[in-house]
N, C-alpha and C positions, 0 to 999 in steps of 0.2 A: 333349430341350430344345425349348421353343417356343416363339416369337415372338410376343409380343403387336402389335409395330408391321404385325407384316402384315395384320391383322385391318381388315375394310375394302376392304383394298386392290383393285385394279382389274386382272389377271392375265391377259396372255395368251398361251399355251404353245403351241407351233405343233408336228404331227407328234404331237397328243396322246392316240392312237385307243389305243398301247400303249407295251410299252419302258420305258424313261426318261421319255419324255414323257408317256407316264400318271399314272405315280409321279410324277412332278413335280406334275400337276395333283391329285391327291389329295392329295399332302403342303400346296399352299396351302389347297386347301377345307380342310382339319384344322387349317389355321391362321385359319379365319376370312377368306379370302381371298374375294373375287368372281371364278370362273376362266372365261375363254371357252377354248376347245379347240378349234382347226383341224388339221384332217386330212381328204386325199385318201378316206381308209377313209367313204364317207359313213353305210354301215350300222352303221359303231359307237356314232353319236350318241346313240340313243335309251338303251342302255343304258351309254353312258357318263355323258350327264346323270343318269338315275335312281340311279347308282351315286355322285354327287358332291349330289345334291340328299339321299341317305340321311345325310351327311355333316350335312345341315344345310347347304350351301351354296348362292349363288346360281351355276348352271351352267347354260352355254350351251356349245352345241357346232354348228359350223358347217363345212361340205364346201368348203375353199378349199384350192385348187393354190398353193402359194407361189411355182411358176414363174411364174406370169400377174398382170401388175401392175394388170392392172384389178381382177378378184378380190380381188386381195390391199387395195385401194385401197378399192374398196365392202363388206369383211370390218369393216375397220377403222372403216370410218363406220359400221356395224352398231354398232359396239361402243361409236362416242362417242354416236350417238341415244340409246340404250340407256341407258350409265351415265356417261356426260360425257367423263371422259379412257381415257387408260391408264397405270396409276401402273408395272407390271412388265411387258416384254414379256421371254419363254424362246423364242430360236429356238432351236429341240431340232431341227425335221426334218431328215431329211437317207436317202440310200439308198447301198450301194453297188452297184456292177459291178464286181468283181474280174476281172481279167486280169494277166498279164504283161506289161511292155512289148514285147517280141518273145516268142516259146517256141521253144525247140529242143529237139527229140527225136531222138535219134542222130545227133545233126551235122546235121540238117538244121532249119530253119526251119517249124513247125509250126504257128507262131500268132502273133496280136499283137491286143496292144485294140485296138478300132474307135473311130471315130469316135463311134460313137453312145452305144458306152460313155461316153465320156469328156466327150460335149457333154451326157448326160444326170447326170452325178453331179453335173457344174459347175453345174448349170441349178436342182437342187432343193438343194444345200448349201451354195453361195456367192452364186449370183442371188438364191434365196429369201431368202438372211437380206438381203441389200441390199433387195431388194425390203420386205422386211417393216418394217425400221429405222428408211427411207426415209420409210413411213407413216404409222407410229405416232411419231417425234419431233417434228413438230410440235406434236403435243398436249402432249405431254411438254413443251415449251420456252412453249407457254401456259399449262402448268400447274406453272411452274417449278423443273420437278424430276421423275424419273423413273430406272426402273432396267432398263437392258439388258443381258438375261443372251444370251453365244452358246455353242452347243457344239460347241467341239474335239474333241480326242483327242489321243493320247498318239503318234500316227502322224503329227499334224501336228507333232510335236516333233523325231520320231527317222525319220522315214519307214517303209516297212513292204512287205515283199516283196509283189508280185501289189496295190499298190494307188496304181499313181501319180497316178490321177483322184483317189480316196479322199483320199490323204495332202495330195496339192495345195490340196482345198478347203480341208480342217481348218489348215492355216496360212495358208493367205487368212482364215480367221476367225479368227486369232490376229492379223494382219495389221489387217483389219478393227476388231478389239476396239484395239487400239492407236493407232488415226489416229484414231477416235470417239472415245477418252477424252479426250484432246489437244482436238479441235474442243467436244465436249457438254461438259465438265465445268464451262465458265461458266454452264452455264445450269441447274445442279445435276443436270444428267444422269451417275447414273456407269454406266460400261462396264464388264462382267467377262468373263469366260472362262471355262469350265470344261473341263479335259482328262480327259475319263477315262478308264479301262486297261480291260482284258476285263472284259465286263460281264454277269453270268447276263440276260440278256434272253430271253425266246421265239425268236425266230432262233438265236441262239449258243448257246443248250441243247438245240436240235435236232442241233446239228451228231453228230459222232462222236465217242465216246471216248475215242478216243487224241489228236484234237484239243482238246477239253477240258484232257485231262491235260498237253498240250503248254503252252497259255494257263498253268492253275495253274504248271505248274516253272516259266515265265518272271517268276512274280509271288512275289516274295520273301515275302511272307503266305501264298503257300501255296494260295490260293485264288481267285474268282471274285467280284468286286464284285457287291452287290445294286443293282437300279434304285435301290430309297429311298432306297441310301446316296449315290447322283448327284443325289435330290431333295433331299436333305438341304443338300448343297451349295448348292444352287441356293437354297432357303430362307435361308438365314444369307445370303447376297450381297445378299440383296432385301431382309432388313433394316437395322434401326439398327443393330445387332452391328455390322455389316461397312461402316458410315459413312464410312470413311477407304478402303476398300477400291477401287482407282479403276483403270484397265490393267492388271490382274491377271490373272494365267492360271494357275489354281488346277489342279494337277495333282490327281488324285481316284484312285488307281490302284491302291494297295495297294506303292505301293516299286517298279516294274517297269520292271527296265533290258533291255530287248531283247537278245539274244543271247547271256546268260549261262545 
């Protein structure tokens, strides 16, 4: 299916160098989108423009930290000099640092997340997307109307062993997606969410095997979401389809109830 209303549009997908956030930026260029692409990865630029510009699209790709509000501030003006507003922003970025909250190994106390873990997930998954919101909706609220996509997970739903930094952010953007639809929605801004479940991405098909096959048994389909199938999501929320679609947290996951 394809969206003719996105055609045009003014897209910008943040954490877009791979992942999800690739697949998201190519699913808009195929829809005729304008996609700017932030990501930390700065040497992925060249050939991720050349790979969205093959598409037939207008692609830009720029090396912004969505930690740092300046960056994030002067990205933003890049993109209204450029092409005037921003009609979709995708905040996709985000990392983990998995730890346990304490670890014990035969009765004794063997570990615990650090600080640095936990100041550094909150920094690029919950600062970042404030950070980014922050900057791109005023344009949005001049240009009276606009669509903010955030990425969950299905961990800020149910929480998730070894990821309490992890699971904290993903429901502060659930949290977030919620108090934004409420405050933007007068001013035709809608807010969504998107949660999704184990995801074949490059990282998580690296892992091991038997972890693999752990993800599939806990996913009642059996299987491993594709990136597309997260871009796809993210596509129908940014269009006229999904008009009425407004604090919603679109679960994306394949059915997957944790510990069964």
């Amino acid at each position: 299916m394809s969206f003719e209303s996105l055609r045009g549009k003014r897209v910008l997908v943040t954490g877009a160098a791979a992942g999800i956030g690739k697949a998201t930026a190519v699913r808009f260029a195929r829809e005729g989108a304008r996609v700017a692409g932030w990501d930390v990865k700065a040497e992925a630029g060249e050939s991720w423009e050349a790979e969205l510009k093959a598409l037939g699209a207008d692609a830009r790709f720029a090396a912004v930290d969505v930690t740092n509000p300046g960056a994030v501030e002067s990205g933003v003006a890049a993109i209204i000099d450029t092409w005037g507003s921003v009609d979709v922003l995708v905040n996709n970025a985000g990392i983990t640092r998995d730890a346990q909250l304490v670890k014990v190994k035969d009765g004794q106390i063997a570990g615990a997340m650090t600080d640095e873990a936990f100041d550094a997930v909150l920094s690029v998954n919950l600062r970042g997307v404030f950070h980014c919101t922050r900057a791109v909706v005023p344009h949005m609220i001049r240009a009276h109307g606009g669509v903010i996509l955030n990425a969950s997970s299905v961990v800020g739903l149910y929480g998730n062993f070894g990821q309490t930094n992890y699971a904290a952010t993903k429901a502060g953007v659930i949290s977030f997606t919620r108090t934004w639809a409420r405050e933007l929605g007068k001013y035709g801004i809608r807010v969504n969410a998107v949660a999704p479940g184990f995801i074949a991405t490059e990282m998580v098909r690296a892992m091991p095997e038997k972890v693999l096959e752990g993800m599939c048994a806990h996913t009642p389909l059996g299987r491993l979401g594709e990136p597309g199938e997260i871009a796809s999501a993210y596509a129908w929320l940014a269009s006229d389809e999904a008009a009425f679609v407004h604090g919603a947290v679109l679960s994306v996951d394949g059915g997957i109830v944790l510990g069964t």
